[in-house]
N, C-alpha and C positions, 0 to 999 in steps of 0.2 A: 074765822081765822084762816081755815084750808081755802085755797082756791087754784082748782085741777082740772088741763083742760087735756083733751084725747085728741092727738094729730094720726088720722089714717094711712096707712102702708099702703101703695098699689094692689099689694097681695089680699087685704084683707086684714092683715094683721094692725096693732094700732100700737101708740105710746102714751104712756099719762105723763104729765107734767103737772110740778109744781110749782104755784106763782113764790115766788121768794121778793119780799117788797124789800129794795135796798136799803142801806145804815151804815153805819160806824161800828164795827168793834177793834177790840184790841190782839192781833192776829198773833201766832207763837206764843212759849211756855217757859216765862224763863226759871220758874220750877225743873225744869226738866233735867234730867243728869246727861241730855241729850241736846250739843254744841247748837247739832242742825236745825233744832227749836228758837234758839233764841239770835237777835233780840227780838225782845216785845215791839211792835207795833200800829200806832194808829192807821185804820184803814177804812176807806170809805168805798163800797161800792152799789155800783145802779142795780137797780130791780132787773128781776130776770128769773125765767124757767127754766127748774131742772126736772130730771125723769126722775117720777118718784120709785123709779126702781134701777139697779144696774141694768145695762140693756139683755134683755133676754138672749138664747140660743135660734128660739124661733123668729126672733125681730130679726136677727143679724144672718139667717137662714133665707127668708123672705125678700131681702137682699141682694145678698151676696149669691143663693144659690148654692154655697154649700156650711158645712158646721165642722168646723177646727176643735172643739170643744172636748178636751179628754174625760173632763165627768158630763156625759150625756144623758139630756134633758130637758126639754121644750121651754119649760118655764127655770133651769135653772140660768144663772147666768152667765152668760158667752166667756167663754177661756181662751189660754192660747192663741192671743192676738197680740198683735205688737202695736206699738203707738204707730208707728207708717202704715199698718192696714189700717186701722180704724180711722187715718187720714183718708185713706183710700175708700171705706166702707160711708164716711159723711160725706165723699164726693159726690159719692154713687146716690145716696139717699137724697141731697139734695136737688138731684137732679128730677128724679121721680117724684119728688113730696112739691119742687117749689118754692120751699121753705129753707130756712138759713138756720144746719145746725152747726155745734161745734163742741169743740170739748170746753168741761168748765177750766176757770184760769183756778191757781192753786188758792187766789183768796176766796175767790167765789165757791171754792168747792170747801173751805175751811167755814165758812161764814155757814154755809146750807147745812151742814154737819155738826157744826154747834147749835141750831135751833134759830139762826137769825134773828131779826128784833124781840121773839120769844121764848131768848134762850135763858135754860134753867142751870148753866154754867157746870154741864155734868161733863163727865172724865170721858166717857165714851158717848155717839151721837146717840140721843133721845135716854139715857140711865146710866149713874155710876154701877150700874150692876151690869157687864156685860153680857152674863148668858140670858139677860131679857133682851136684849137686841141686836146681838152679834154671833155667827158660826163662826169659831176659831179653834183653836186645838185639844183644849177640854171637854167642845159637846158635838164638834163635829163631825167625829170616826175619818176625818184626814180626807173630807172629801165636801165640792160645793151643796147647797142646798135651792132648793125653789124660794125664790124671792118673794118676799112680804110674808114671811111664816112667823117671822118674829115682832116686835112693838115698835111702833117707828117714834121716829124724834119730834121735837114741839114742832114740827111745819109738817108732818104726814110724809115724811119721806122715809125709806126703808134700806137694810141692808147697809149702810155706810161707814159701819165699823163691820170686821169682819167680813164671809165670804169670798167677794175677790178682792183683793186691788183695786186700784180704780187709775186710771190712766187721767194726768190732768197738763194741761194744754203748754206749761212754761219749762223752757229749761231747769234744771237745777242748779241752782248753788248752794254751798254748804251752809254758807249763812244769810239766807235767802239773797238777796241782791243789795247793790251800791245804795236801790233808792228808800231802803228800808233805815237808811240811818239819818237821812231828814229831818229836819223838826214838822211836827204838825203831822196834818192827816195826809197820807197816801192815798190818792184816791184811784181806782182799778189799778191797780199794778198788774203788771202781766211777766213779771218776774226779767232777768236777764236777755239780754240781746242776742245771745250765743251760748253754748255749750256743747257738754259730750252726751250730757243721760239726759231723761224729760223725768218728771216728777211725777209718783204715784201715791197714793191715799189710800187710806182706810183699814192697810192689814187683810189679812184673809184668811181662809180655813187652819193653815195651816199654823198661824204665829199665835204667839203671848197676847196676852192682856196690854203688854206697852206699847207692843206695834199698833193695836188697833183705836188706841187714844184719836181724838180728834185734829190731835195737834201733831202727834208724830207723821214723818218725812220718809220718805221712800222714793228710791230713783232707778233706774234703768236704762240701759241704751237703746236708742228709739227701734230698733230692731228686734229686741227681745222678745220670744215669745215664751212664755210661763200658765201652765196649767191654776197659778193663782192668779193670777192678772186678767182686768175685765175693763170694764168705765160705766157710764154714765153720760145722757146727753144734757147739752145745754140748748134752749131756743129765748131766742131774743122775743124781747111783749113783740118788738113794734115789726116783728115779720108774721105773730098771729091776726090770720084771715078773720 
């Protein structure tokens, strides 16, 4: 079912990726007591690798050359970056790697966090029990952790509820976008044409159990830098060598 491939750093250092085979599901919650959730709907998107970890401090060290990171730690993951650096920091990487990264769009990072074509329909990624998969403000002492310490979700992916944030690639809207209310399937949406904030994912050290849902919505000005906030990369199959 896992299929994980290792792209090399210049430096020496490396990334793992997980294959996520594309599908259908049905994106937002309209359980939620929370607007920015809903509506439900249908969405299809293509196959595609994500990091099966947020990106490290040492990935983004190896890099950039230096470490913005206020909870320091090699393997915990990178803080304190804004969506415009880590615009900056995938420029940088693609330059040295070759390769075409980017950040996940907000379906593809909800689809990988739900478990994709293997999902077991749980409240947070990989267990309705969070302190099995996620650091957030009941077992974290208010501070990040080293990545994959915890259970990962039905695609081997780790960390995506809880720890940071995660920085994902669409603007925001409150109620996701125009094209969300279509009939039928949506297929990649990559969210609104413009905005003020960019969308973030997953909840972090410091929030509740509701932030770190799969489904709940987080946004910021692409400028923002927060000691919670981190990402995650995307690599396309058809740029692996």
């Amino acid at each position: 079912m896992q299929s994980t491939i290792t792209v090399s750093l210049p430096s020496g250092q490396a990334i793992d990726f997980i294959f996520v085979e594309g599908g259908e599901f049905v994106m937002g919650n309209d359980d939620s007591q929370f607007g920015r959730e809903r509506p439900t709907h249908q969405v299809k998107v293509s196959s595609f690798y994500i990091g099966k970890y947020p990106l490290t401090q040492s990935q983004w060290q190896a890099i950039m050359g230096e470490n913005p990171s206020r909870f320091q730690g090699e393997n915990r993951p990178v803080d304190s970056v804004s969506w415009s650096d880590v615009q900056y920091f995938i420029l940088k990487l693609n330059e040295q790697t070759g390769e075409q990264f980017r950040l996940p769009t907000e379906a593809e990072w909800e689809y990988a966090a739900r478990g994709g074509k293997y999902s077991q329909g749980y409240t947070y990624s990989g267990s309705d029990k969070l302190k099995q998969v996620g650091w957030y403000s009941e077992n974290s002492n208010d501070e990040t952790h080293e990545v994959g310490l915890l259970l990962a979700n039905e695609l081997g992916i780790y960390d995506m509820s809880g720890n940071v944030w995660e920085w994902c690639a669409d603007w925001y809207s409150e109620d996701y976008y125009e094209g969300c209310q279509k009939q039928g399937v949506i297929e990649n949406p990559t969210g609104p044409g413009n905005g003020d904030y960019r969308v973030i994912r997953g909840g972090g050290s410091f929030d509740n159990p509701l932030d770190c849902r799969a489904t709940y919505r987080g946004r910021y000005l692409p400028g923002h830098r927060g000691d919670y906030v981190g990402f995650r990369l995307v690599l396309l199959p058809q740029s692996v060598g």
